[in-house]
DSSP file (Angstrom, degrees, kcal/mol; ACC not computed):
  #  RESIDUE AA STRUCTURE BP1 BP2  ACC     N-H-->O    O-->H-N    N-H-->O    O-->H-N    TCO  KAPPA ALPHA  PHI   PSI    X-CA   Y-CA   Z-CA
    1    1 A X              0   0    0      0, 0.0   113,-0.2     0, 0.0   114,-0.1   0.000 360.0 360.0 360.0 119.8   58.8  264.8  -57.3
    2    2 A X        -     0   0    0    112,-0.3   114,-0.3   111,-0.3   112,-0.0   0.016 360.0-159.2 -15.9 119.3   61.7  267.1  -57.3
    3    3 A X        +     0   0    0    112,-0.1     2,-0.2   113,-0.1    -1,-0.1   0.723  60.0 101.5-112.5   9.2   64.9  265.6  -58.6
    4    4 A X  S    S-     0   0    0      1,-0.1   112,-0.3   112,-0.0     2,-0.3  -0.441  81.2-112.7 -71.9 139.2   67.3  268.1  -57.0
    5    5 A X        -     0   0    0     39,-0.5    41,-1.4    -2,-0.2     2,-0.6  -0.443  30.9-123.9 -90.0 140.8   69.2  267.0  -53.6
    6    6 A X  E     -ab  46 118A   0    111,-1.9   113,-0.7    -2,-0.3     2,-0.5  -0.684  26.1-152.4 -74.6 127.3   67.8  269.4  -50.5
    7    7 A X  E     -ab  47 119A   0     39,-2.1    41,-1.7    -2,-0.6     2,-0.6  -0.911   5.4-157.9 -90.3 108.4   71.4  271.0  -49.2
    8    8 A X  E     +ab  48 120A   0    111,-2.5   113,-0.6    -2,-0.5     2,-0.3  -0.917  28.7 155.9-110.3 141.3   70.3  271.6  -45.9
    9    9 A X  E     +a   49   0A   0     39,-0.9    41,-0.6    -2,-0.6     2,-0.3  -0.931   3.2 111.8-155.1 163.6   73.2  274.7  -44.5
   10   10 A X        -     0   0    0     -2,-0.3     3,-0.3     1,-0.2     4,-0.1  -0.908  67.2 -88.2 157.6 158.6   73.6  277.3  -42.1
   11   11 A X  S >> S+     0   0    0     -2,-0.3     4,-0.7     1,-0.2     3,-0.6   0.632 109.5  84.2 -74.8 -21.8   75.4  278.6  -39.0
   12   12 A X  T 34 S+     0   0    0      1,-0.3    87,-0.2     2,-0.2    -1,-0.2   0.508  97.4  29.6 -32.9 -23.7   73.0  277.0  -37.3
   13   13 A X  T >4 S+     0   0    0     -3,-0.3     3,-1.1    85,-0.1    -1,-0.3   0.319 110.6  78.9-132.4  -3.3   74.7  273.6  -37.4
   14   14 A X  T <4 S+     0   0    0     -3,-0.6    -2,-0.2     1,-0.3    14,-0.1   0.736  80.3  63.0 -53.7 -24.1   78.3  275.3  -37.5
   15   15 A X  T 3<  +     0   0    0     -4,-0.7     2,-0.7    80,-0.1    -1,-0.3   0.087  69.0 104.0-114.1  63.3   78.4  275.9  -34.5
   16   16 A X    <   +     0   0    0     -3,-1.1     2,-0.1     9,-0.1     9,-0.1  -0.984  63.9 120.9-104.2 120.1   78.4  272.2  -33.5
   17   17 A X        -     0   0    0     -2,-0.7     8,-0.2     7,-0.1     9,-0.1  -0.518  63.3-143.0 144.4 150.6   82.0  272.2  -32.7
   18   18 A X        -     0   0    0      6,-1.7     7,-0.2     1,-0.2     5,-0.0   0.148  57.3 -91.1 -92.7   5.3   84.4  271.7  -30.1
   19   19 A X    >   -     0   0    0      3,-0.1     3,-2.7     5,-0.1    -1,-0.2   0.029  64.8 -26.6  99.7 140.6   87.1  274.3  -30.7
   20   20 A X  T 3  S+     0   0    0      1,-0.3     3,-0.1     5,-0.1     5,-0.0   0.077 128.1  15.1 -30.2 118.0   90.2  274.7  -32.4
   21   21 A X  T 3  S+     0   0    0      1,-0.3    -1,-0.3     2,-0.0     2,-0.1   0.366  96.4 127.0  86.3  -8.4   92.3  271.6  -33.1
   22   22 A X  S <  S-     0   0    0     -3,-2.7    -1,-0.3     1,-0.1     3,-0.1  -0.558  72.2-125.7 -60.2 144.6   89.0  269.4  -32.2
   23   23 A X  S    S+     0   0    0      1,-0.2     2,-0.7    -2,-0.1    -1,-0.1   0.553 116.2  42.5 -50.6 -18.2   88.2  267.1  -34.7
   24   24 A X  S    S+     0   0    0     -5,-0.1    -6,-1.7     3,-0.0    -1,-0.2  -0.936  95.3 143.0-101.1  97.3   84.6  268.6  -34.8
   25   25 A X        -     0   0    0     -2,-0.7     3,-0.3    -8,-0.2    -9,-0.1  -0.374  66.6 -80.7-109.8-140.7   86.3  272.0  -34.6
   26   26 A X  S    S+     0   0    0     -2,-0.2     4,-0.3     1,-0.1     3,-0.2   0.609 109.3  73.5 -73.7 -44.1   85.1  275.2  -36.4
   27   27 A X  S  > S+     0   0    0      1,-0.2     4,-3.3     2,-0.1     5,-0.2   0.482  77.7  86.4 -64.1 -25.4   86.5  274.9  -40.0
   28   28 A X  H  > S+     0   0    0     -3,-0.3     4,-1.5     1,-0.2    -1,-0.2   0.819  85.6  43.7 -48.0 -64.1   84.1  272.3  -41.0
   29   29 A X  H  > S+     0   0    0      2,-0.3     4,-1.8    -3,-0.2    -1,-0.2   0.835 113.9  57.2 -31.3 -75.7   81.4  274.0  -42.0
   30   30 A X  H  > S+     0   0    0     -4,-0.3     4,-3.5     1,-0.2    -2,-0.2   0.891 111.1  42.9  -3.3 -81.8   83.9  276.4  -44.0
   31   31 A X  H  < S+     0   0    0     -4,-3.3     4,-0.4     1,-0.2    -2,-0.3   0.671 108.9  55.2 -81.3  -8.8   85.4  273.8  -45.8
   32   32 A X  H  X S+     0   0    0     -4,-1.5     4,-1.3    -3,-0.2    -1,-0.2   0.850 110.0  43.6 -13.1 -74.2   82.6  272.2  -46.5
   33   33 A X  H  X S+     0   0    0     -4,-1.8     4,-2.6     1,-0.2     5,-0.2   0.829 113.0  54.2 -70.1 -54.3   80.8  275.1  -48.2
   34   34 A X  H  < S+     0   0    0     -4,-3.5    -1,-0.2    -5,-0.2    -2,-0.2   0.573 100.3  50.8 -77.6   1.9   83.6  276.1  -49.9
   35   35 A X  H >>>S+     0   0    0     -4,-0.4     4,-1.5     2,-0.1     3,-1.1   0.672 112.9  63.9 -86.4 -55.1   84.6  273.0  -51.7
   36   36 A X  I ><>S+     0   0    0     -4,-1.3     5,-2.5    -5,-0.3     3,-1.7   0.843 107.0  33.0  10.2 -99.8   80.7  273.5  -52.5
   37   37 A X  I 3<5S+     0   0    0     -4,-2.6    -1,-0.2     1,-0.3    -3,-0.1   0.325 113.8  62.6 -75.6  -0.2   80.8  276.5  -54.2
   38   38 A X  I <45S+     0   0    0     -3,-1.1    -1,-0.3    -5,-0.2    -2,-0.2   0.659 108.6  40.6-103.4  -1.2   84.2  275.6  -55.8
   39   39 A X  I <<5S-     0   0    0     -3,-1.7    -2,-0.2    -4,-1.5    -3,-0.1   0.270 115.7-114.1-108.5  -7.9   83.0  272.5  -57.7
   40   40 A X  I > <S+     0   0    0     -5,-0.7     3,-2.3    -4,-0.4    -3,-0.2   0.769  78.3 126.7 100.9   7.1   79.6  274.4  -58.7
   41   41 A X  G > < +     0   0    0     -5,-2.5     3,-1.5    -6,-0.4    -4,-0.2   0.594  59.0  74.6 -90.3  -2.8   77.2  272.1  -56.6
   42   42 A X  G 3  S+     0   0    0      1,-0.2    -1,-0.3     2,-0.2     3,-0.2   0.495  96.0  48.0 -77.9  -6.6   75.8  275.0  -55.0
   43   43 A X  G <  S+     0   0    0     -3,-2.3    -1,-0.2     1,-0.2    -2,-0.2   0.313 105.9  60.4-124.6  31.7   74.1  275.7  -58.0
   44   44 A X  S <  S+     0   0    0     -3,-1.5   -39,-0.5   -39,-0.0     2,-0.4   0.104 100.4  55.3-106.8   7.7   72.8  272.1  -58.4
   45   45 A X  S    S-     0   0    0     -3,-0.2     2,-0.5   -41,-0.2   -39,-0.2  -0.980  82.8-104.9-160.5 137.3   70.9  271.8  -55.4
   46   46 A X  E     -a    6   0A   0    -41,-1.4   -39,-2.1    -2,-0.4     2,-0.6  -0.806  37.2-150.8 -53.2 101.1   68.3  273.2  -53.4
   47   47 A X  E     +a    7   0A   0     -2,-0.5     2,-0.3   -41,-0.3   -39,-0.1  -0.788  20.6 169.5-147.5  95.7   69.7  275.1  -50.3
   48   48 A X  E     -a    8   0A   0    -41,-1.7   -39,-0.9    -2,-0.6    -2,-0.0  -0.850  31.3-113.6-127.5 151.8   67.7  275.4  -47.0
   49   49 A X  E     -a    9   0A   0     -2,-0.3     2,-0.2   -41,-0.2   -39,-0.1  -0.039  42.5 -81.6 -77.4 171.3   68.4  276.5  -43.8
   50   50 A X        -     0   0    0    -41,-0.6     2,-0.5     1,-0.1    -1,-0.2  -0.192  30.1-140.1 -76.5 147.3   68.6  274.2  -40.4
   51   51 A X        -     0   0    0     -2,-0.2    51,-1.7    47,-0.1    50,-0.2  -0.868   4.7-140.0 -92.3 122.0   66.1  273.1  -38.2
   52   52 A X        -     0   0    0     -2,-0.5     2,-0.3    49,-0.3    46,-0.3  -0.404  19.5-144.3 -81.2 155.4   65.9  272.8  -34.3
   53   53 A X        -     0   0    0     48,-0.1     2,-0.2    -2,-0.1    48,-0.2  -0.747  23.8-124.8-116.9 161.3   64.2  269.6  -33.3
   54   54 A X    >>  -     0   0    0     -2,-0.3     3,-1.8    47,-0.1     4,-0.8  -0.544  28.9-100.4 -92.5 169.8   61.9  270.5  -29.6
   55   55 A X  H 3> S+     0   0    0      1,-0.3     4,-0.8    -2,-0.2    12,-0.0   0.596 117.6  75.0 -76.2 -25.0   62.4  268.4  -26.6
   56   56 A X  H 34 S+     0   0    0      1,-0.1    -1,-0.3     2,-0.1    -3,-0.0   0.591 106.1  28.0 -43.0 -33.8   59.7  266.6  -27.2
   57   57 A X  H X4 S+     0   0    0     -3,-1.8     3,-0.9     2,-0.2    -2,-0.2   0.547 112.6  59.8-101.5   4.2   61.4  264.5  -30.2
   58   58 A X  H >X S+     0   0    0     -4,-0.8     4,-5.9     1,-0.2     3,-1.3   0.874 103.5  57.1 -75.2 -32.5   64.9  264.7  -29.0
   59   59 A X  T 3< S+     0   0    0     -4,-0.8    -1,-0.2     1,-0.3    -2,-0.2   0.483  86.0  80.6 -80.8  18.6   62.8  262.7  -25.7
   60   60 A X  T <4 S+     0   0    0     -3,-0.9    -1,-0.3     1,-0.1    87,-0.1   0.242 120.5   4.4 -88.6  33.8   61.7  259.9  -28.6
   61   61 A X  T <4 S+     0   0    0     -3,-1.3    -2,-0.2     1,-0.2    -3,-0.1   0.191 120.9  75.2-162.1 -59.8   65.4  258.7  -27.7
   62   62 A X  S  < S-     0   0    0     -4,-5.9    -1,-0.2    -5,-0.1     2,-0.2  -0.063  78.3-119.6 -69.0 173.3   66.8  260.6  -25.0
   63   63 A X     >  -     0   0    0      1,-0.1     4,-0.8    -3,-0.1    -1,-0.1  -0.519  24.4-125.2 -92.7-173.0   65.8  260.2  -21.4
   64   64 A X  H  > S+     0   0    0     -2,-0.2     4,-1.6     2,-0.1     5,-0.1   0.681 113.5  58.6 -93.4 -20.9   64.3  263.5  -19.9
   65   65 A X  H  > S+     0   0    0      2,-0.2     4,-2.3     1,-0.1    66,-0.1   0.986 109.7  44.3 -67.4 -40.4   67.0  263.3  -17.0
   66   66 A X  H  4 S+     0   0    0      2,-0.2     5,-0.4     1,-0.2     4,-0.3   0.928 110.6  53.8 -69.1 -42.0   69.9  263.4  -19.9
   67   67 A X  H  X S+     0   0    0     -4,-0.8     4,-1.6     1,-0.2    -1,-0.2   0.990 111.4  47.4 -60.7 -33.9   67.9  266.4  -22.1
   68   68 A X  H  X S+     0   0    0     -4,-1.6     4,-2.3     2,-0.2     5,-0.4   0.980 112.2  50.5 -67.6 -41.0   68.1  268.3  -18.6
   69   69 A X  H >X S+     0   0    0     -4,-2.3     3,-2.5     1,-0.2     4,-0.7   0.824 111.1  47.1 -44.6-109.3   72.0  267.3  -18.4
   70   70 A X  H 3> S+     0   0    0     -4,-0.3     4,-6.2     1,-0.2    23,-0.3   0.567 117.2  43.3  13.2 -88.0   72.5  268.6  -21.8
   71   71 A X  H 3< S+     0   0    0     -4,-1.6    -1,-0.2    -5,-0.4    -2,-0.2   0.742 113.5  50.5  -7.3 -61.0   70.4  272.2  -20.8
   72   72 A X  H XX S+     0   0    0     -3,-2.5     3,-6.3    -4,-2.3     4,-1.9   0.991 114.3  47.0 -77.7 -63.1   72.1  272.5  -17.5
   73   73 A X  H 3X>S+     0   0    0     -4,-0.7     4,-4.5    -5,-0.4     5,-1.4   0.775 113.7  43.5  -7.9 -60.9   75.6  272.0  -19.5
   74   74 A X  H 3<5S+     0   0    0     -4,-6.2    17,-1.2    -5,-0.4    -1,-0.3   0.457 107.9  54.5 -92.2  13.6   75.2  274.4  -22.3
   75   75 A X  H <45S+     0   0    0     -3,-6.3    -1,-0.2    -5,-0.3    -2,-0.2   0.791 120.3  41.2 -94.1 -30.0   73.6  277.2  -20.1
   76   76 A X  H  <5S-     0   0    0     -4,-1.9    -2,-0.2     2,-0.1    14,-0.2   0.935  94.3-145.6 -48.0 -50.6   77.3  276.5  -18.0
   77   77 A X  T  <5 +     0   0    0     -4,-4.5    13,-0.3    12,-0.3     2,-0.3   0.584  62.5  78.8  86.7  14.6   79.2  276.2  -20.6
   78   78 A X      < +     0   0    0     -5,-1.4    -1,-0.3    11,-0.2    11,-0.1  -0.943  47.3  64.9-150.4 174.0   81.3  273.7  -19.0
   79   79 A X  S    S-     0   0    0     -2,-0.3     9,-3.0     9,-0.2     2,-0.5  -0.536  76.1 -87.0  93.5-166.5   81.9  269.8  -17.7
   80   80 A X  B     -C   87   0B   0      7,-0.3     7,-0.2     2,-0.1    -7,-0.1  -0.905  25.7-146.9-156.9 122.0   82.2  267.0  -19.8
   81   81 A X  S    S+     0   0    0      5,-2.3    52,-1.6    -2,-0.5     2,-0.3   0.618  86.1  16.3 -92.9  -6.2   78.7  265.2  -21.0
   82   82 A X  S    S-     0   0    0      4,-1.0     2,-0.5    50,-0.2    -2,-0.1  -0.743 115.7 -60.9-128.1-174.5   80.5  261.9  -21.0
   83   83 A X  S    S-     0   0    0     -2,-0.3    51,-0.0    50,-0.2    49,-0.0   0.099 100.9 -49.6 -83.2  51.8   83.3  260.7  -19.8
   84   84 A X  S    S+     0   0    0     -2,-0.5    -1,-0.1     2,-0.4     3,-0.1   0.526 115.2  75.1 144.8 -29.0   85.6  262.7  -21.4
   85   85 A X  S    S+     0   0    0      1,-0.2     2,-0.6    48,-0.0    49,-0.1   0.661  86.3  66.7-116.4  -3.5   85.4  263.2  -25.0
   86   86 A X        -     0   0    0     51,-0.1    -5,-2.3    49,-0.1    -4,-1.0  -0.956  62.7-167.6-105.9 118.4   82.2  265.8  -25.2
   87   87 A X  B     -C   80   0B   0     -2,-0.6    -7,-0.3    -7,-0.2    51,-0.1  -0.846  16.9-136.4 -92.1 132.0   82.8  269.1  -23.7
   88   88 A X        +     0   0    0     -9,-3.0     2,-0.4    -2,-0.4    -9,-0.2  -0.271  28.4 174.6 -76.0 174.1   80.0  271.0  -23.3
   89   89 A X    >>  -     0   0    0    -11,-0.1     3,-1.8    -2,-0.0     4,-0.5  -0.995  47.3 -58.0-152.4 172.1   80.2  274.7  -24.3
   90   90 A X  T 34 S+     0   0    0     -2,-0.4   -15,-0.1   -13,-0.3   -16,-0.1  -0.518 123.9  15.7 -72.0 146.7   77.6  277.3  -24.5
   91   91 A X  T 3> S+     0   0    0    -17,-1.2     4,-1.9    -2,-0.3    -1,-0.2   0.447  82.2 131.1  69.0   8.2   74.8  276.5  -26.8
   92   92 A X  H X> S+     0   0    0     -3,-1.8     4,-2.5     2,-0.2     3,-0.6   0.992  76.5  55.1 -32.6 -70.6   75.6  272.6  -27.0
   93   93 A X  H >X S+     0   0    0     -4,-0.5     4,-1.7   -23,-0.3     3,-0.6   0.833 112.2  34.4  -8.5 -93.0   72.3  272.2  -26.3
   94   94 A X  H 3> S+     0   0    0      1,-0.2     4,-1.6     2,-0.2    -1,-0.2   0.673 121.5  48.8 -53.1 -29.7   70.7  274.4  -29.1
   95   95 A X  H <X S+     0   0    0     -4,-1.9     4,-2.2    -3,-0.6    -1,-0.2   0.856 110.8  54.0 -79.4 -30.5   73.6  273.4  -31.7
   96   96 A X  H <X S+     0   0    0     -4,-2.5     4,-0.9    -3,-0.6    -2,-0.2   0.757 115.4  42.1 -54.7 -45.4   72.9  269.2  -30.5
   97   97 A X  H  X S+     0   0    0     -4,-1.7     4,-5.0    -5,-0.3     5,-0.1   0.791 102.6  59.0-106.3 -19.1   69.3  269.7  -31.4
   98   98 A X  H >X S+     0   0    0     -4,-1.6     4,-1.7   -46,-0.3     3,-1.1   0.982 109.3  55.6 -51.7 -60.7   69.4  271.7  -34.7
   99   99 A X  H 3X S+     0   0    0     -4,-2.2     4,-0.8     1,-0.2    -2,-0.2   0.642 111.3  38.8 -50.0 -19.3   71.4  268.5  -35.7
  100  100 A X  H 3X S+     0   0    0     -4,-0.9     4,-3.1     2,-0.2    -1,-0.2   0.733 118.1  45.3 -84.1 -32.3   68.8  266.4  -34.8
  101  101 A X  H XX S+     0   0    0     -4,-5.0     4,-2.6    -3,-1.1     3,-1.0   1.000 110.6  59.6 -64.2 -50.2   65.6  268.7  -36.2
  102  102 A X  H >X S+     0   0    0    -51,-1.7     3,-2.2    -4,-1.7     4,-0.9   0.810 107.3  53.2 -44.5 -87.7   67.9  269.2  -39.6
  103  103 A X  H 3< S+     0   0    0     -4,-0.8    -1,-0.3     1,-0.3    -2,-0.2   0.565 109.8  38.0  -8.1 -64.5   67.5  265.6  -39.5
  104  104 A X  H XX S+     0   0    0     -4,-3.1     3,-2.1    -3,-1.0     4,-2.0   0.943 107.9  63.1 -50.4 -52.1   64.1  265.2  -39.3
  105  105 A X  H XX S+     0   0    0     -4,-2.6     4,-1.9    -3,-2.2     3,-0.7   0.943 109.7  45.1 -55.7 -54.0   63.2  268.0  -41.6
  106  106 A X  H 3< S+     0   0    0     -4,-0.9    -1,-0.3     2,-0.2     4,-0.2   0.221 106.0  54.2 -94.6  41.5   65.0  266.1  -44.1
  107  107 A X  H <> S+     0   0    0     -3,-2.1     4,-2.0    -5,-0.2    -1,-0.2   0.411 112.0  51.8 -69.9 -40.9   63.5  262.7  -43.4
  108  108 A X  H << S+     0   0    0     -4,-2.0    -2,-0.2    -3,-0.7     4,-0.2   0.885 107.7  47.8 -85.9 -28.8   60.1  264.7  -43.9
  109  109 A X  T ><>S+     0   0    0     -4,-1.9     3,-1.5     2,-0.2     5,-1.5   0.983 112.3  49.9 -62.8 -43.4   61.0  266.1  -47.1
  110  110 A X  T 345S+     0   0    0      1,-0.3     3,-0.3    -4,-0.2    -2,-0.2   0.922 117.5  44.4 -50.1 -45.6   62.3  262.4  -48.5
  111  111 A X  T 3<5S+     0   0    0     -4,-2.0    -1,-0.3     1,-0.2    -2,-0.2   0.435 112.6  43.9 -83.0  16.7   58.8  260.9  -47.3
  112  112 A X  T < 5S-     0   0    0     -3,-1.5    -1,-0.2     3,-0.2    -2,-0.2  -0.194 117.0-109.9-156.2   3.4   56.3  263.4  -48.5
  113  113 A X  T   5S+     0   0    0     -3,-0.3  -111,-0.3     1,-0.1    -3,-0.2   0.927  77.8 129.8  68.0  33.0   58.2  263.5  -51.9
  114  114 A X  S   <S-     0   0    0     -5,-1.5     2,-0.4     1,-0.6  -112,-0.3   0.698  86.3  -1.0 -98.2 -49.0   59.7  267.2  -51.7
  115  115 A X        -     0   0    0     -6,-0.7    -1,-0.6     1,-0.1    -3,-0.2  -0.998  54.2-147.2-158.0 160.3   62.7  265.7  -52.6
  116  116 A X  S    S+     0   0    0     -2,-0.4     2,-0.3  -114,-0.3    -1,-0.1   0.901  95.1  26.8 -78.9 -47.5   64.4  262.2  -53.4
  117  117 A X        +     0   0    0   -113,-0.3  -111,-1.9     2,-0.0    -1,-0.3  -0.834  64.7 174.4-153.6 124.9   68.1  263.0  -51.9
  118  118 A X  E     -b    6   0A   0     -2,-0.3     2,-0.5  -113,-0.2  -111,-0.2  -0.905  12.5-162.9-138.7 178.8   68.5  265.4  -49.1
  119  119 A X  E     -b    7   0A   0   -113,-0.7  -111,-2.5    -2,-0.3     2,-0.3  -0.784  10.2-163.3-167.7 120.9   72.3  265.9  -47.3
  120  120 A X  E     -b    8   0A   0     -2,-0.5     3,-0.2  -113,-0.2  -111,-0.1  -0.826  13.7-150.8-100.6 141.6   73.5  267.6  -43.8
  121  121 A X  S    S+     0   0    0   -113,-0.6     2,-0.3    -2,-0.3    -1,-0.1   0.726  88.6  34.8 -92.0 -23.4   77.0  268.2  -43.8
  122  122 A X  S    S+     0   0    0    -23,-0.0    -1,-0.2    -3,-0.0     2,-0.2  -0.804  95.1  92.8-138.4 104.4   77.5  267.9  -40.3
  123  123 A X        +     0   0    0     -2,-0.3     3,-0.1    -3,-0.2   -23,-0.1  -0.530  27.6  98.7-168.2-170.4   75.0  265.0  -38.8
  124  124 A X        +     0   0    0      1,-0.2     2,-0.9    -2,-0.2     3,-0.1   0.955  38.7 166.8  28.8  72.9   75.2  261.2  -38.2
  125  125 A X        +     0   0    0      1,-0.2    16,-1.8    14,-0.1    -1,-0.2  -0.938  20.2 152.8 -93.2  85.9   76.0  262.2  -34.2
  126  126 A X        +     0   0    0     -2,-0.9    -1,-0.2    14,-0.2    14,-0.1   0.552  50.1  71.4-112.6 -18.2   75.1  258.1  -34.0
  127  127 A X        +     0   0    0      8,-0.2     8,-0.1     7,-0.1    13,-0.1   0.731  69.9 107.9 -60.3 -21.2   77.5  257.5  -30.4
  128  128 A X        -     0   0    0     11,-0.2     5,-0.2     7,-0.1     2,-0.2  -0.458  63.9-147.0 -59.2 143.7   74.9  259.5  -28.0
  129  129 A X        -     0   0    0      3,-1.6    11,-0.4     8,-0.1     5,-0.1  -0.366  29.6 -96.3 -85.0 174.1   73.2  257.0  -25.8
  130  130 A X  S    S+     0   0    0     -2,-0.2   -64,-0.2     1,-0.2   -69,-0.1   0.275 123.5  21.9 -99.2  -3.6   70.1  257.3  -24.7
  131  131 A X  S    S+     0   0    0    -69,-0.1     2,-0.3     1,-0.1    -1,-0.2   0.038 125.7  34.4-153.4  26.0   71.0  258.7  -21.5
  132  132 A X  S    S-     0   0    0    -63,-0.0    -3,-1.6    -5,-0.0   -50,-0.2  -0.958  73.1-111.5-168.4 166.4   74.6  260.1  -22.2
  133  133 A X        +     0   0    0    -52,-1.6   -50,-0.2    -2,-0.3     2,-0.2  -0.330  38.2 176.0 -88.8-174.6   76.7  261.7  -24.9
  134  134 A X  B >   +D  137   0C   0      3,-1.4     3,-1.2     1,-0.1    -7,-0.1  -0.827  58.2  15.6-169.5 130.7   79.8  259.6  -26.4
  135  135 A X  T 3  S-     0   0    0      1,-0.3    -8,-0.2    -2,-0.2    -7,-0.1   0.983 131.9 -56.2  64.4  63.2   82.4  260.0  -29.1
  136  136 A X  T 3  S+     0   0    0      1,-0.1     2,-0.5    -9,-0.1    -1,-0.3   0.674 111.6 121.6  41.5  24.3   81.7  263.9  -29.3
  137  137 A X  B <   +D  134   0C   0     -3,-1.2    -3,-1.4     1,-0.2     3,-0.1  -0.950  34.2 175.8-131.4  98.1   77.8  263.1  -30.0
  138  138 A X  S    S+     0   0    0     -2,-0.5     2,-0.7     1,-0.2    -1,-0.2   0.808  82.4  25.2 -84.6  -7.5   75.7  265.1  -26.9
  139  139 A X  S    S-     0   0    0    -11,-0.1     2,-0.4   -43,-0.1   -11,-0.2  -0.963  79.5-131.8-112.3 126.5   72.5  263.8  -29.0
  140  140 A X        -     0   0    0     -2,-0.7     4,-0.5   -11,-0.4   -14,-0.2  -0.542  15.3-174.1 -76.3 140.0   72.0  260.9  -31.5
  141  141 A X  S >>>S+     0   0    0    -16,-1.8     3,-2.1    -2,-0.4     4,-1.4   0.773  85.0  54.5-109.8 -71.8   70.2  262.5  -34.5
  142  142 A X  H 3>5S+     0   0    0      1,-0.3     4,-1.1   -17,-0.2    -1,-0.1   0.654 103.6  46.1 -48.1 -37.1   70.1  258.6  -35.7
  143  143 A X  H 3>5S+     0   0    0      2,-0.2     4,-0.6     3,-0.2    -1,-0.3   0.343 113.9  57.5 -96.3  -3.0   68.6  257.1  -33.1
  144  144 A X  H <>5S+     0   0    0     -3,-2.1     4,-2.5    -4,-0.5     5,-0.2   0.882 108.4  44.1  -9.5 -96.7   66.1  260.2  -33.3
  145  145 A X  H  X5S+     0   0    0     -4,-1.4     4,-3.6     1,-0.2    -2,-0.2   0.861 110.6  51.8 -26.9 -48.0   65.2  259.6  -36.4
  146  146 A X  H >X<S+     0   0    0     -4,-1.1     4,-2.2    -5,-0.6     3,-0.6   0.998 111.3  43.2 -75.5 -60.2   64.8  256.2  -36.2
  147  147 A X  H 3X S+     0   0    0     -4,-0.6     4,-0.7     1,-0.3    -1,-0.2   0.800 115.0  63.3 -62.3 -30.0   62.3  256.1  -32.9
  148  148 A X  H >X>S+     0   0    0     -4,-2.5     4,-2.8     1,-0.3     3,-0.9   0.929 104.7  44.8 -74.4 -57.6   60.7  259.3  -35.2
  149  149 A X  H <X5S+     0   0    0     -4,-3.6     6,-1.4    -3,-0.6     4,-0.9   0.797 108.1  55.5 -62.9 -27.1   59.9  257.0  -37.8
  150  150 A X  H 3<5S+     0   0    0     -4,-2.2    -1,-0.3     4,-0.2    -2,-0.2   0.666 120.0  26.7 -67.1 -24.4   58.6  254.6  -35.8
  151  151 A X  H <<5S+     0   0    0     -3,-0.9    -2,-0.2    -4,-0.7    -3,-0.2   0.408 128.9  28.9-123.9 -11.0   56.2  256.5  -34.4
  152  152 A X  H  <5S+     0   0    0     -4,-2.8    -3,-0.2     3,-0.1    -2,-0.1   0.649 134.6  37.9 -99.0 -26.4   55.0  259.7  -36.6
  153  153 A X  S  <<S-     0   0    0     -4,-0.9    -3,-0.2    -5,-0.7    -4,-0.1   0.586  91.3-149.1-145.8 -46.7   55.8  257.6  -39.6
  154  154 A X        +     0   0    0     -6,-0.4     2,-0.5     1,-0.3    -4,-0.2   0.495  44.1 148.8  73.6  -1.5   54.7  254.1  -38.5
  155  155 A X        -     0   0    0     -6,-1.4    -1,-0.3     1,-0.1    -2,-0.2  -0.688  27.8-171.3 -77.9  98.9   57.4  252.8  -40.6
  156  156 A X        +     0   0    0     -2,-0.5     2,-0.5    -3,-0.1    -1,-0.1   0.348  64.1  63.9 -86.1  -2.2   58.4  249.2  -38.4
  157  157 A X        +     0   0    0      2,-0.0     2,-0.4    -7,-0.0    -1,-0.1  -0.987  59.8 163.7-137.2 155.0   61.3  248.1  -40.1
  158  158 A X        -     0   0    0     -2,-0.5     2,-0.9     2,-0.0   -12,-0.0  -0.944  17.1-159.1-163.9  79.5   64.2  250.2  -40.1
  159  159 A X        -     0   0    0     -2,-0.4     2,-0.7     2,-0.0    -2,-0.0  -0.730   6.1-169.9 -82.4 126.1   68.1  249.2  -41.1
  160  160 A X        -     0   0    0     -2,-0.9     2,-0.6     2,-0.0    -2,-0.0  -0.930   2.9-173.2-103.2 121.5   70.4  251.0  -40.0
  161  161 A X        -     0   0    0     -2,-0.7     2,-0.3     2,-0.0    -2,-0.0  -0.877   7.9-169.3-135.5 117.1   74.0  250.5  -41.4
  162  162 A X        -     0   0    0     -2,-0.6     2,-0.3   -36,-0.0    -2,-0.0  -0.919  14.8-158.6-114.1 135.6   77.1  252.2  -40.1
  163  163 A X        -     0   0    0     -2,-0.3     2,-0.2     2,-0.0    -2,-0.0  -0.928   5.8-166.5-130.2 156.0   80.2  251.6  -42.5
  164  164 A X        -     0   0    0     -2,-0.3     2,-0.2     0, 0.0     0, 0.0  -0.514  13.8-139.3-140.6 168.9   84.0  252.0  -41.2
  165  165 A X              0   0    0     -2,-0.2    -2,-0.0     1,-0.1     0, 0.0  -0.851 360.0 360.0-137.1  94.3   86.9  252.2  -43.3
  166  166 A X              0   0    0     -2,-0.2    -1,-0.1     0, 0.0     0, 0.0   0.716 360.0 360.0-122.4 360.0   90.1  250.3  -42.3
């Protein structure tokens, strides 16, 4: 087993963001990467590019009417996928579902021993319902995952643990 943490990076998951002055906005990604490369960890780490999940696993979560919502949305480029705090843009879709394949991919390197420690920089979209976005999240990449483990994985017990800071 690899003991180096899987990086997983890319424009591919940049451009999940909402626009300037968004709290998901543009920059993220940016600073991210460049705090990165300014502590040296870029050259600690194994560094692979993102992954699109298909419609098929986005639908071990989603409904199929909400992946068509989603679709119709990002081909518009416009409307609201909740009530209010997710705007779609163009390519929501395709940027929504890298975050969820990235996700997987590194769930399948962690189980298959590739690597120990794998890390998305922009992930845990955990607000999406199962048949609407929420809290800027038009997919839940956890509740993905999770229904993915249950069912490629076979894996029946599962925690999931969300921590807040107040």
């Amino acid at each position: 087993m690899q003991q180096r943490v899987q990086l997983y990076i890319g424009p591919q998951l940049a451009r999940y963001g909402f626009g300037e002055g968004h709290p998901f906005g543009p920059d993220r990604m940016d600073a991210f990467w460049q705090e990165t490369i300014r502590q040296g960890l870029d050259k600690r780490v194994s560094i692979t590019a993102p992954v699109m999940a298909n419609r098929q696993a986005l639908e071990r979560f989603h409904t199929p009417e909400y992946v068509d919502r989603v679709i119709a949305c990002s081909e518009s480029g416009s409307g609201y996928l909740d009530y209010g705090d997710t705007p779609a843009f163009k390519g929501i879709y395709e940027a929504a579902a890298t975050v969820v394949g990235t996700v997987l991919a590194a769930a399948e390197e962690a189980i298959n021993g590739s690597h120990q420690r794998c890390f998305i920089p922009i992930a845990g979209l955990h607000h999406a319902r199962r048949n609407m976005a929420a809290g800027f999240c038009a997919f839940n990449d956890a509740g993905v995952l999770i229904e993915t483990l249950r069912s490629e994985y076979g894996i029946r017990r599962i925690a999931y643990v969300e921590f807040t800071r107040k």
